[in-house]
Biotite code that builds the C-alpha atoms (Angstrom):
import biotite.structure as struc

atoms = struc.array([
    struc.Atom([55.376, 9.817, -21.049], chain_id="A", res_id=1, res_name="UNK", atom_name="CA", element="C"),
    struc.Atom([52.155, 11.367, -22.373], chain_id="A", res_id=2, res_name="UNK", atom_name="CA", element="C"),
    struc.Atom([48.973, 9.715, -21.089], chain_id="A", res_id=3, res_name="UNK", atom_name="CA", element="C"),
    struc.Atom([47.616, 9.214, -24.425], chain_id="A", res_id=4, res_name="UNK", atom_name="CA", element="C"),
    struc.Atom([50.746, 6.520, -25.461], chain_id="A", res_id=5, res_name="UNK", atom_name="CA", element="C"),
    struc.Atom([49.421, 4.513, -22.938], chain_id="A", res_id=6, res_name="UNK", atom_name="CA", element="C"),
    struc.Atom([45.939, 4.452, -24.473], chain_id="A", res_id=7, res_name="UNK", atom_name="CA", element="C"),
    struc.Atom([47.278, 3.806, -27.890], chain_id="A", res_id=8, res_name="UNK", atom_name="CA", element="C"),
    struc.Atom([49.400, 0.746, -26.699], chain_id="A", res_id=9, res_name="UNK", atom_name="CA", element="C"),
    struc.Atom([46.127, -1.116, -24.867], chain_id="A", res_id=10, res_name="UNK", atom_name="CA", element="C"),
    struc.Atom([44.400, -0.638, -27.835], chain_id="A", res_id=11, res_name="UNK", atom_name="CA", element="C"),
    struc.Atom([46.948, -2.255, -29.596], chain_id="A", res_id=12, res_name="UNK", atom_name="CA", element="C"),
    struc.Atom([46.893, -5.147, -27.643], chain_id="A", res_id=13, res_name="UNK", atom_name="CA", element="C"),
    struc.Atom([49.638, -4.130, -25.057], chain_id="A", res_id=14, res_name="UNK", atom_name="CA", element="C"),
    struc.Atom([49.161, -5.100, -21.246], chain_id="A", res_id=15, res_name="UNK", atom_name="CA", element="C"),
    struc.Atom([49.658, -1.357, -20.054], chain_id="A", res_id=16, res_name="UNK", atom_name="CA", element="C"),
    struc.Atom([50.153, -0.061, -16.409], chain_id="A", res_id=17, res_name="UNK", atom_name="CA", element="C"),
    struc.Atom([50.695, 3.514, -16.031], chain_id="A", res_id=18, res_name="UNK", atom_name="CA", element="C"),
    struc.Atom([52.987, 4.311, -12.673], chain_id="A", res_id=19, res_name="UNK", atom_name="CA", element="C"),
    struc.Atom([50.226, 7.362, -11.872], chain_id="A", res_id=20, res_name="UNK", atom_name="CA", element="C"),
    struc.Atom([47.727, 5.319, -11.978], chain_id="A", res_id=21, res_name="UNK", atom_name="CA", element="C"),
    struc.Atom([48.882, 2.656, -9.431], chain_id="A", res_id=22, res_name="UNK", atom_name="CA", element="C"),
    struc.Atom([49.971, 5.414, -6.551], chain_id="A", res_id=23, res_name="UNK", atom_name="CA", element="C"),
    struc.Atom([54.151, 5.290, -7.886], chain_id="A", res_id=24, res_name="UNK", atom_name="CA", element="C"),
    struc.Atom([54.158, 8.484, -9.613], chain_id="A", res_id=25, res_name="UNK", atom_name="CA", element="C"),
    struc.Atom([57.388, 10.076, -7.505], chain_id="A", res_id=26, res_name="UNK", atom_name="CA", element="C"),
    struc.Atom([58.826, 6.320, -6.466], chain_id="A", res_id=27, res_name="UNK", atom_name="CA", element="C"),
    struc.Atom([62.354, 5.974, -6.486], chain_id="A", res_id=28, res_name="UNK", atom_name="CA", element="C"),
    struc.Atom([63.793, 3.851, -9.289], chain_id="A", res_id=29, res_name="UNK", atom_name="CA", element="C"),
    struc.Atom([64.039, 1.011, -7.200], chain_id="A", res_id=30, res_name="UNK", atom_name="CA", element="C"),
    struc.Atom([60.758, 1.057, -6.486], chain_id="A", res_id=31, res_name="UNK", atom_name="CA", element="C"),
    struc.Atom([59.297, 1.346, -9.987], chain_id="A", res_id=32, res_name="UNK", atom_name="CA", element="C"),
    struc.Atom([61.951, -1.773, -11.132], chain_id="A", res_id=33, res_name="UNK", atom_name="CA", element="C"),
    struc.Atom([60.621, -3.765, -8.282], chain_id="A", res_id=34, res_name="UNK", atom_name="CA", element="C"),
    struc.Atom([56.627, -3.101, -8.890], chain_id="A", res_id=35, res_name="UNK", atom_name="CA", element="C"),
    struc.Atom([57.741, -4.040, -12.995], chain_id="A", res_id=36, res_name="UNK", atom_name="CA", element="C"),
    struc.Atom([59.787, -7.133, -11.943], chain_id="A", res_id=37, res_name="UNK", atom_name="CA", element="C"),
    struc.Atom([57.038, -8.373, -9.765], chain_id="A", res_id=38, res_name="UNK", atom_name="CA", element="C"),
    struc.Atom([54.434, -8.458, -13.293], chain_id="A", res_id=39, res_name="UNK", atom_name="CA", element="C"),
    struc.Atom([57.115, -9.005, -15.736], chain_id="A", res_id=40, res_name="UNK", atom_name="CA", element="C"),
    struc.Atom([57.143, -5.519, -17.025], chain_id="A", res_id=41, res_name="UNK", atom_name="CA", element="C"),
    struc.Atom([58.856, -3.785, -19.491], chain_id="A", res_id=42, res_name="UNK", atom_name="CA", element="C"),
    struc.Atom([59.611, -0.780, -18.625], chain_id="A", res_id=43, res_name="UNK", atom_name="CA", element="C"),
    struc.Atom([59.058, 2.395, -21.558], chain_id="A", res_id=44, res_name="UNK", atom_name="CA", element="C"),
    struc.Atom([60.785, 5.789, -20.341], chain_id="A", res_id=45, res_name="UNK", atom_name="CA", element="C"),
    struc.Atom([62.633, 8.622, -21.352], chain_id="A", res_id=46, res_name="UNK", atom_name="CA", element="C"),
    struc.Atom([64.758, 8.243, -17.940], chain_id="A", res_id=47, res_name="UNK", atom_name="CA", element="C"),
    struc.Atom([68.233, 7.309, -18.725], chain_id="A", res_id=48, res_name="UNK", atom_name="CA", element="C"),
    struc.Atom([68.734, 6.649, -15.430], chain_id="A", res_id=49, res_name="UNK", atom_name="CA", element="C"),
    struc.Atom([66.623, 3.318, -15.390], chain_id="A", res_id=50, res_name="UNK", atom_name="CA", element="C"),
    struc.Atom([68.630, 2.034, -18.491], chain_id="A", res_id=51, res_name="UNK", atom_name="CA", element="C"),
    struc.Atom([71.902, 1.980, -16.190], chain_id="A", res_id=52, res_name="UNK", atom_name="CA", element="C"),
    struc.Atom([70.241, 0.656, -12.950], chain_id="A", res_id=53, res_name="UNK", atom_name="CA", element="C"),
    struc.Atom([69.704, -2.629, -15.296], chain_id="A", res_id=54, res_name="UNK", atom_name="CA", element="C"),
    struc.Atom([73.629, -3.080, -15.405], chain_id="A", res_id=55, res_name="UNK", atom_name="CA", element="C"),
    struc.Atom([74.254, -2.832, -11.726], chain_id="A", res_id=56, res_name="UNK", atom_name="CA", element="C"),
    struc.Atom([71.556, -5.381, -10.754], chain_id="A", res_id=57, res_name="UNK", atom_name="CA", element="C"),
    struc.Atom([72.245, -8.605, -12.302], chain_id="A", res_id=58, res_name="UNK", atom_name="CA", element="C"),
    struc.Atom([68.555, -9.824, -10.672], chain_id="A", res_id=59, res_name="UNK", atom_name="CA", element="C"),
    struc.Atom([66.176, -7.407, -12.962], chain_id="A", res_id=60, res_name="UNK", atom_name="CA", element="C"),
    struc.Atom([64.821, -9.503, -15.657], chain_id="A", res_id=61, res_name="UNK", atom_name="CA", element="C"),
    struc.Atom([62.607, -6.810, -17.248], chain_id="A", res_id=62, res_name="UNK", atom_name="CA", element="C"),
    struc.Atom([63.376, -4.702, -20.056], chain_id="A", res_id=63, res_name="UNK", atom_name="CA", element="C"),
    struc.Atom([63.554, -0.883, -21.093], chain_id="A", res_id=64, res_name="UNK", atom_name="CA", element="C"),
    struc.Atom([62.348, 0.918, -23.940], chain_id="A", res_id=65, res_name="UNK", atom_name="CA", element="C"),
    struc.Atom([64.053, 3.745, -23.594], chain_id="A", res_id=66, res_name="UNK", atom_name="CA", element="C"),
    struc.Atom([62.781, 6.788, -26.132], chain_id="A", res_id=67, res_name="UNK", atom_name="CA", element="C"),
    struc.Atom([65.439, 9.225, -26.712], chain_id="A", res_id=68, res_name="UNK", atom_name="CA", element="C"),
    struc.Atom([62.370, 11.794, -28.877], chain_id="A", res_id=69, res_name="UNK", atom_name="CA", element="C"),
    struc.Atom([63.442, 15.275, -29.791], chain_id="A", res_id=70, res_name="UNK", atom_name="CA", element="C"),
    struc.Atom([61.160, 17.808, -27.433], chain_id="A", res_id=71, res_name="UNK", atom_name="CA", element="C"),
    struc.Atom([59.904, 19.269, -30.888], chain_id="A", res_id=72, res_name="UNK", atom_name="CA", element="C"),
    struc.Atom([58.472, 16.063, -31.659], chain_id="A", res_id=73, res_name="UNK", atom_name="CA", element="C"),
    struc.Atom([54.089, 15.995, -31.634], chain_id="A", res_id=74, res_name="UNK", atom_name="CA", element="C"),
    struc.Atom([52.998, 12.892, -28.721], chain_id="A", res_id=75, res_name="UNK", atom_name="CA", element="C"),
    struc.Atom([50.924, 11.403, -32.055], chain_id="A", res_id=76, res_name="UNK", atom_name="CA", element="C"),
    struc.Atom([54.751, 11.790, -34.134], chain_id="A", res_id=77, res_name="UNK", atom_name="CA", element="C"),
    struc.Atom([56.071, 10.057, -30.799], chain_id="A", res_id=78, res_name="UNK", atom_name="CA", element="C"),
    struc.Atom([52.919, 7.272, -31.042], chain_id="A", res_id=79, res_name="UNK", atom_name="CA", element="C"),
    struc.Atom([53.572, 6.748, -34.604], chain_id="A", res_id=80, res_name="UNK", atom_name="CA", element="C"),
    struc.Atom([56.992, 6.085, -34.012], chain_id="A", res_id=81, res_name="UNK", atom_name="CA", element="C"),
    struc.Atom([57.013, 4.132, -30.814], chain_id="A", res_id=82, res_name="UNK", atom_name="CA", element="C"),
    struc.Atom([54.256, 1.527, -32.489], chain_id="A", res_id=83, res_name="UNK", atom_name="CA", element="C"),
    struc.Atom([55.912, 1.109, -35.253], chain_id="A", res_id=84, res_name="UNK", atom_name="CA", element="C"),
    struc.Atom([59.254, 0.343, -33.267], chain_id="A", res_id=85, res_name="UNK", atom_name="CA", element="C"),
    struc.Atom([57.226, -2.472, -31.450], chain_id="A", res_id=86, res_name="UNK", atom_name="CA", element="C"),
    struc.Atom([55.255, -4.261, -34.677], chain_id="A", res_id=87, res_name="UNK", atom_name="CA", element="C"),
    struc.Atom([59.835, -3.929, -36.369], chain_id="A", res_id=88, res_name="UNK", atom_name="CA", element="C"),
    struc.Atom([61.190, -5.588, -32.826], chain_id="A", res_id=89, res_name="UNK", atom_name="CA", element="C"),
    struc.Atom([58.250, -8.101, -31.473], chain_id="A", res_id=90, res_name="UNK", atom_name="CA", element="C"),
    struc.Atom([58.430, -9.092, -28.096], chain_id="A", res_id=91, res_name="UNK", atom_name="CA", element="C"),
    struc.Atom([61.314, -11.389, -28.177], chain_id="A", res_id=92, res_name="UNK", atom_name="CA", element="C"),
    struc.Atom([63.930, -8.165, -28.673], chain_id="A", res_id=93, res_name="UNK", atom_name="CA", element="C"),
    struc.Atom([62.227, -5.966, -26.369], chain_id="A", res_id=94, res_name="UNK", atom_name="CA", element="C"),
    struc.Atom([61.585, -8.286, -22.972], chain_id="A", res_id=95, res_name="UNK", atom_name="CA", element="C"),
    struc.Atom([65.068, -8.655, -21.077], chain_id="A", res_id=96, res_name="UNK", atom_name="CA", element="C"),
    struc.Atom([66.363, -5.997, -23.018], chain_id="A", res_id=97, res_name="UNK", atom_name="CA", element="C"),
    struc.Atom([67.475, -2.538, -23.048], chain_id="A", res_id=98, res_name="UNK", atom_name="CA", element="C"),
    struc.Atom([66.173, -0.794, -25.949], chain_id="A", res_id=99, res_name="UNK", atom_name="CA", element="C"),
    struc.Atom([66.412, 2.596, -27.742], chain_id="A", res_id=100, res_name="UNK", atom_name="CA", element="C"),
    struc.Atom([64.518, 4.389, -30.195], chain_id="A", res_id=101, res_name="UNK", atom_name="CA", element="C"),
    struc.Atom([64.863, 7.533, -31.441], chain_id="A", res_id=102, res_name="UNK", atom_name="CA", element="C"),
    struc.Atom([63.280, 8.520, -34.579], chain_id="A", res_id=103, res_name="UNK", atom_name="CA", element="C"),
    struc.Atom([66.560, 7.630, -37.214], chain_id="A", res_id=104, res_name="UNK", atom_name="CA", element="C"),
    struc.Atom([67.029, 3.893, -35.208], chain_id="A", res_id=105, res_name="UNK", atom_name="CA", element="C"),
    struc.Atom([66.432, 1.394, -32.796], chain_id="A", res_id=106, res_name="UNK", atom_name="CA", element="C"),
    struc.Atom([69.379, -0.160, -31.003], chain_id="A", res_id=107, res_name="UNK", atom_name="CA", element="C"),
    struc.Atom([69.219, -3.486, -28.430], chain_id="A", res_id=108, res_name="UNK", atom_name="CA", element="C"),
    struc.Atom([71.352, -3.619, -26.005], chain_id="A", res_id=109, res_name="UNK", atom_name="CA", element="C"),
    struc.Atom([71.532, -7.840, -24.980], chain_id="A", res_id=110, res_name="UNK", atom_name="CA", element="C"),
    struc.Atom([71.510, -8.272, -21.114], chain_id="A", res_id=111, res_name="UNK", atom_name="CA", element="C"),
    struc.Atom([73.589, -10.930, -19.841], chain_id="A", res_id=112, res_name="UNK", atom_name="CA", element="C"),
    struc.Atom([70.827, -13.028, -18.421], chain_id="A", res_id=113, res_name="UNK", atom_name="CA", element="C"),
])
């Protein structure tokens, strides 16, 4: 995720912890879910992967954002679209969620909690 979407988001209010910036940049999975479980995270990525690592561990209690945005999209099209995602879903559909935007919809997924 660009750098910059992470400056946008703390400005908005937004607790934000960027995995470079806390010595996980090349972590496994595992690793990253464990650091965001242990502060309550929610997790934003365009990794697939960590979307289907939440339905094989019944004990992660964070959620995903995960952004499925076209390559040809601009990062301030992808900041545009990823704030105003947030202020449409509030916290209570994101946390303990999985949940996808891409720029024609947002889908939750519910985790069995």
């Amino acid at each position: 995720m660009p750098r910059s979407l992470a400056t946008v988001l703390k400005k908005e209010g937004y607790e934000v912890i960027d995995i470079r910036d806390v010595g996980l940049r090349g972590a496994t999975d595992y690793d990253i879910l464990n650091f965001s479980n242990e502060r309550k995270g929610v997790i934003i990525t365009a990794d697939v992967g960590f979307a289907s690592l939440s339905f094989k561990d019944s004990t992660i209690i964070i959620g995903f954002v995960l952004l499925r945005i076209p390559n040809e999209f601009t990062v301030q099209e992808t900041i545009r679209l990823v704030l105003q995602a947030f202020k449409d879903l509030g916290e209570e559909n994101i946390r303990g969620n999985i949940v996808v935007i891409d720029p024609q919809k947002i889908r939750i997924r519910r985790m069995k909690h």
